[in-house]
C-alpha positions as CSV (number, residue, x, y, z in Angstrom):
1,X,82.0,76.7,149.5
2,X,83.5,80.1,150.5
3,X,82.8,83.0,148.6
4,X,84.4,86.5,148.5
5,X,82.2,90.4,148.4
6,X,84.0,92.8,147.7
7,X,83.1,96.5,148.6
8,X,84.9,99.4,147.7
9,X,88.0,98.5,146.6
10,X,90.3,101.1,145.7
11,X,93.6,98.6,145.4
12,X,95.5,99.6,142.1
13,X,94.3,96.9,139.5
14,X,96.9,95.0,137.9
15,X,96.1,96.7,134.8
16,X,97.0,99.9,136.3
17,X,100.7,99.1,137.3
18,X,102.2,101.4,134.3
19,X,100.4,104.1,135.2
20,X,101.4,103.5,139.2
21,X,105.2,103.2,137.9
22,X,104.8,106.6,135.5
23,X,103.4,108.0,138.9
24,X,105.7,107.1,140.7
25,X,108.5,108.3,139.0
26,X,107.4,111.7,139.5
27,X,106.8,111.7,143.3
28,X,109.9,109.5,144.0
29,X,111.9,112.4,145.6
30,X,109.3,114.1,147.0
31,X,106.9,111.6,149.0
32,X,107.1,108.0,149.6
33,X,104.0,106.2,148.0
34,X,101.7,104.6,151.0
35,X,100.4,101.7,149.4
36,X,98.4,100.5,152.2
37,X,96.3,103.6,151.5
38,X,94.8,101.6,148.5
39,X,93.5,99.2,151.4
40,X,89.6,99.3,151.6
41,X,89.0,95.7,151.2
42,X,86.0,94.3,152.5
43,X,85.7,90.8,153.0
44,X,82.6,89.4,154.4
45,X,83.6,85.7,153.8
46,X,86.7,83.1,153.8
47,X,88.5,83.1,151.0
48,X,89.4,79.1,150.9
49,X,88.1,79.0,147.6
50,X,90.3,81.1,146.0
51,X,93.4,79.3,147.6
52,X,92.2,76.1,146.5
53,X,93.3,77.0,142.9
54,X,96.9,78.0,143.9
55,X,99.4,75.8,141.5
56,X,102.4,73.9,142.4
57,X,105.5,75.6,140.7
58,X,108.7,75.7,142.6
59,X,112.2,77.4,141.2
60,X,114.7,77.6,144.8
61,X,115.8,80.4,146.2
62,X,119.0,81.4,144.1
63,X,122.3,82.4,145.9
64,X,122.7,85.9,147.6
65,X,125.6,87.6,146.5
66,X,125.5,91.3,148.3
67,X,126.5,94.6,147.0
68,X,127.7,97.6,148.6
69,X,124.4,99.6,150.3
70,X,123.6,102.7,148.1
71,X,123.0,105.6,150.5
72,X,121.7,107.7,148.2
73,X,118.1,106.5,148.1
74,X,117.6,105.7,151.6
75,X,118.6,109.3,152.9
76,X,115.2,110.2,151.6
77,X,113.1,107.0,152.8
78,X,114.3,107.6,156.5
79,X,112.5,110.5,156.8
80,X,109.5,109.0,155.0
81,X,108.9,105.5,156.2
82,X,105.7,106.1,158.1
83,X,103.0,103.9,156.2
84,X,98.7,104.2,157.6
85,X,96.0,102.6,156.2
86,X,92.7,104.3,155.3
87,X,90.7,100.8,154.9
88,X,87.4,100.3,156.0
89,X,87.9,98.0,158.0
90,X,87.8,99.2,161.7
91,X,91.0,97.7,163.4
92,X,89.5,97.9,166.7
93,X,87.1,95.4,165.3
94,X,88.1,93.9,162.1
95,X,90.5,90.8,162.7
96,X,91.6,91.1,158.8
97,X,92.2,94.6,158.4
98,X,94.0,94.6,162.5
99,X,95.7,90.9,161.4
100,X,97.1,92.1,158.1
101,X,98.8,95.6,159.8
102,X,100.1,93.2,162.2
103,X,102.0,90.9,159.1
104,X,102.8,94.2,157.4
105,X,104.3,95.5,160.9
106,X,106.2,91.9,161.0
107,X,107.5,91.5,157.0
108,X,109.1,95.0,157.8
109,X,110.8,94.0,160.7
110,X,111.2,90.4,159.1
111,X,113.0,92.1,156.0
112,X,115.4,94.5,158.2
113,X,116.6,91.8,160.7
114,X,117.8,89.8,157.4
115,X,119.9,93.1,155.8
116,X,121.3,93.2,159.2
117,X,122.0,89.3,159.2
118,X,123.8,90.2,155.6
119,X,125.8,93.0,156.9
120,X,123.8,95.6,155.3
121,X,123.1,98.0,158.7
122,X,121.8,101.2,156.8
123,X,119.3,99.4,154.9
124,X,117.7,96.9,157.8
125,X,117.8,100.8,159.8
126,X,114.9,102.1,157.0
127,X,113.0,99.2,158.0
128,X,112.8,99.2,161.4
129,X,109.4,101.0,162.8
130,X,109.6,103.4,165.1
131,X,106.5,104.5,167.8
132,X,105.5,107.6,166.3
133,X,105.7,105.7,162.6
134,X,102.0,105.2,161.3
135,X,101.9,101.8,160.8
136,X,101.8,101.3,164.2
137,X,100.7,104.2,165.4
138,X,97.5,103.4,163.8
139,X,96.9,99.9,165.6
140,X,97.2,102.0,169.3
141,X,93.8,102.6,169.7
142,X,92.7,98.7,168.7
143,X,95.7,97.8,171.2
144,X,93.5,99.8,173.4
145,X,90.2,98.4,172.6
146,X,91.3,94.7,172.3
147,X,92.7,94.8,175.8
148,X,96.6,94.2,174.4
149,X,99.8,95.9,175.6
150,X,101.4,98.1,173.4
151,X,104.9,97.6,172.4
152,X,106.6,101.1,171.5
153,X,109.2,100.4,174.0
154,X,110.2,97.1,172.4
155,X,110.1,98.6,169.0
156,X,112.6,101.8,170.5
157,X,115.0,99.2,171.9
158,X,115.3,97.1,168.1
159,X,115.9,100.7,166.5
160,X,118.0,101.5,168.9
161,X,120.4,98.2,169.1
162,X,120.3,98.1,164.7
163,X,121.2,102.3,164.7
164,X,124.0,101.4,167.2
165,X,124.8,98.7,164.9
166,X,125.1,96.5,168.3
167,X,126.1,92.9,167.4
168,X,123.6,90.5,165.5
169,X,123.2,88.2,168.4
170,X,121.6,91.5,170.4
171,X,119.7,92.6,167.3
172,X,118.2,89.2,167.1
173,X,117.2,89.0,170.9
174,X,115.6,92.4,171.0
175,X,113.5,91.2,167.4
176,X,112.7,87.8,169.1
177,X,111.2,90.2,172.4
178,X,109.3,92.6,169.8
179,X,107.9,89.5,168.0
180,X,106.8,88.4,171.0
181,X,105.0,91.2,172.0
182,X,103.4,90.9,168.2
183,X,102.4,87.8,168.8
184,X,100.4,88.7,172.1
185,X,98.4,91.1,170.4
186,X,97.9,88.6,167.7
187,X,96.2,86.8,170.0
188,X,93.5,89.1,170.5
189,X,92.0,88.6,167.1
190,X,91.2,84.9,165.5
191,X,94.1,84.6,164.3
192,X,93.7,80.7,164.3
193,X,90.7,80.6,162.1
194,X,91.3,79.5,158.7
195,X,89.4,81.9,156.6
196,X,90.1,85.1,158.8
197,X,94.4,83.8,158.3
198,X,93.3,82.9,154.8
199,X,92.5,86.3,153.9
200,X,95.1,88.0,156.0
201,X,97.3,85.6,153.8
202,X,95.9,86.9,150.4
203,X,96.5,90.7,151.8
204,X,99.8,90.1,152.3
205,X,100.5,88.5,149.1
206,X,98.6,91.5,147.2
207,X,100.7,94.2,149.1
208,X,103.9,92.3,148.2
209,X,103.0,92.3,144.4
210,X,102.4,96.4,145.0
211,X,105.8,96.3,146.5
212,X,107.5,94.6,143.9
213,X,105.8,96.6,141.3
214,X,107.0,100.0,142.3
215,X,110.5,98.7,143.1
216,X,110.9,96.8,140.0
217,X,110.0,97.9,136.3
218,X,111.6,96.5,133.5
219,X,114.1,94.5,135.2
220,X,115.5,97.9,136.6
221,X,115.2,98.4,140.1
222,X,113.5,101.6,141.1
223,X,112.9,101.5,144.6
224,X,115.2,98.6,146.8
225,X,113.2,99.5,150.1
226,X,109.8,98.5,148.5
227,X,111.2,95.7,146.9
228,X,112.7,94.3,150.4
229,X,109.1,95.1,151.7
230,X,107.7,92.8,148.9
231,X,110.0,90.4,150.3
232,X,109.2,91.0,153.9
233,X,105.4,90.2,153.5
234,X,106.1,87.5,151.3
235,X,107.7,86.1,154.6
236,X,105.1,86.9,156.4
237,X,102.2,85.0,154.3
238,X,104.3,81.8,154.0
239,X,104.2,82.1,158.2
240,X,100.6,82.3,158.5
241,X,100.5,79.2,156.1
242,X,102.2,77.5,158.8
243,X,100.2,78.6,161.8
244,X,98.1,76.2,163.5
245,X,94.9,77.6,161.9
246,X,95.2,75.5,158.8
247,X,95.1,71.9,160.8
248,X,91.5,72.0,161.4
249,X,91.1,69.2,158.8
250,X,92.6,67.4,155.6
251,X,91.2,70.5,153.7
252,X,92.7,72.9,155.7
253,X,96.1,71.7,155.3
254,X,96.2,71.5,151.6
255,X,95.4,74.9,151.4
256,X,98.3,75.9,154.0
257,X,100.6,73.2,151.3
258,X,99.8,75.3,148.4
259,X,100.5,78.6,149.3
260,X,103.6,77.5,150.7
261,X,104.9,76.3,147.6
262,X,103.4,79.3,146.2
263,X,105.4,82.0,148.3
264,X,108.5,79.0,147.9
265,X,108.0,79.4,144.4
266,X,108.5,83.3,144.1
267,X,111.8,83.5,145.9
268,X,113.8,83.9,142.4
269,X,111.7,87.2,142.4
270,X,114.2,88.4,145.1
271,X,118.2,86.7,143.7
272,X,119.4,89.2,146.2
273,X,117.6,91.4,148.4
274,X,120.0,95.0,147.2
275,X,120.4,93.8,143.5
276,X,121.5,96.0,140.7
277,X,118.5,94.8,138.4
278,X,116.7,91.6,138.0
279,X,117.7,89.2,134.9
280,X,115.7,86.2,135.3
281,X,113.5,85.6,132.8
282,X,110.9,83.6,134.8
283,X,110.2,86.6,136.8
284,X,107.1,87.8,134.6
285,X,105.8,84.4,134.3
286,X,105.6,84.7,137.9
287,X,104.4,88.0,138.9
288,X,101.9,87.2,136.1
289,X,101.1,83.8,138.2
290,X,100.5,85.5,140.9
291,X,98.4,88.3,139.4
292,X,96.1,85.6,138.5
293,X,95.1,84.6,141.9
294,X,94.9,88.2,142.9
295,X,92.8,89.0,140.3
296,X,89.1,89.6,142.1
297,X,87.3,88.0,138.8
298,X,89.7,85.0,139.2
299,X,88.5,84.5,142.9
300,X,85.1,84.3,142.6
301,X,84.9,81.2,139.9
């Protein structure tokens, strides 16, 4: 059996949410929260274990109805959306902590090529990475070390073809070369063995759940750009449970079944990705199910 060390995590516990939200309130217009800051996970083992105990629950995706983009909020973001990572995980060397800025890299650009499939240009714009933006800028030198080609130039063009608002058929082939340029770096990290993917996986999922939680309180939404992150990485994660790395064996593949249905499962979490609040009430069952596999004490029983 897998187990899970953790050393130095300074991840927001669940229990601190209410005080992340009061917090976040007060530096809403003035600095844009870097979650992945709270990254210093250490994980010296596969997490199997943990996604062994994932639950079947499934309510479908509900229907998107789109409202008009609100401008207001994203004139700020678009001069804020560089995110870095302070983990200590060395990316040059760690395939988890250089694997998971990879999937956060991808849910962002997952999330803005599906505003722009919806017709909502300005938003998919605040998601789209630039060079100079941290998230990637950070993963240079490991592109460096690893022996991989950059991509700045294909992340310039998709910027450049969604700020032109170019048609949807260009936006996609520009995101289809960008996440093909992903995907070779991917490749220089074991990103086909289980528990490294495993525990990229359970990153993802735990970033997503800090998304949701500063964009949504209450049922009001606070923050529509983290919430579409949440979304994004969600994406992501349900990806990785389809990657080759989970058909080692029988095992394997349940694992990769569960969190599928587990990601499936969360979709009424998002009715529409620019909502004017969220009314379902199996939301907190939900967030609260996911908490639960999140929970560090949870994974190592």
């Amino acid at each position: 059996m897998f187990t899970i060390e953790r050393v130095g995590d300074n991840r927001p516990k669940i229990s601190d949410v209410s005080l992340l939200r009061i917090k976040m309130k007060d530096l809403m217009n003035s600095e844009r929260i870097d979650v992945l800051r709270r990254r210093t996970i250490n994980v010296t083992t596969g997490c199997c274990v943990v996604l062994m105990q994932l639950s079947v629950f499934g309510p479908t995706f509900a229907s998107e109805h789109e409202i008009t983009e609100s401008t207001d909020e994203y004139s700020s973001i678009q001069d804020a959306n560089a995110e870095s990572t302070s983990g200590e995980g060395d990316l040059a060397t760690d395939d988890v902590e250089y694997l998971t800025q990879l999937g956060l890299l991808r849910g962002h650009l997952t999330v803005g090529l599906e505003l722009y499939r919806r017709s909502l240009p300005k938003m998919a714009e605040t998601h789209m990475k630039h060079p100079d933006a941290e998230l990637y800028a950070d993963l240079v030198p490991a592109f460096k070390s690893r022996g991989c080609r950059a991509f700045a130039g294909e992340l310039t063009d998709l910027a450049r073809v969604v700020s032109e608002r170019s048609s949807l058929e260009d936006v996609a082939s520009k995101y289809e070369l960008l996440g093909a340029a992903i995907h070779r770096c991917e490749l220089m990290a074991q990103n086909e063995n289980p528990e490294v993917v495993a525990q990229v996986t359970m990153n993802l999922l735990r970033d997503a759940l800090s998304e949701y939680e500063i964009g949504v309180a209450d049922g009001a939404i606070e923050n529509v750009h983290e919430f579409q992150d949440a979304w994004g990485f969600t994406q992501v994660a349900e990806n990785y449970a389809r990657s080759n790395a989970f058909q080692t064996d029988a095992e394997n593949r349940l694992i990769a079944q569960r969190i599928q249905r587990l990601v499936g499962s969360l979709e009424s979490l998002w009715p529409s990705l620019n909502p004017t609040s969220i009314d379902d009430p199996e939301v907190p069952r939900l967030l609260d199910q996911l908490r639960s596999y999140l929970n560090p004490a949870a994974q190592l029983r």
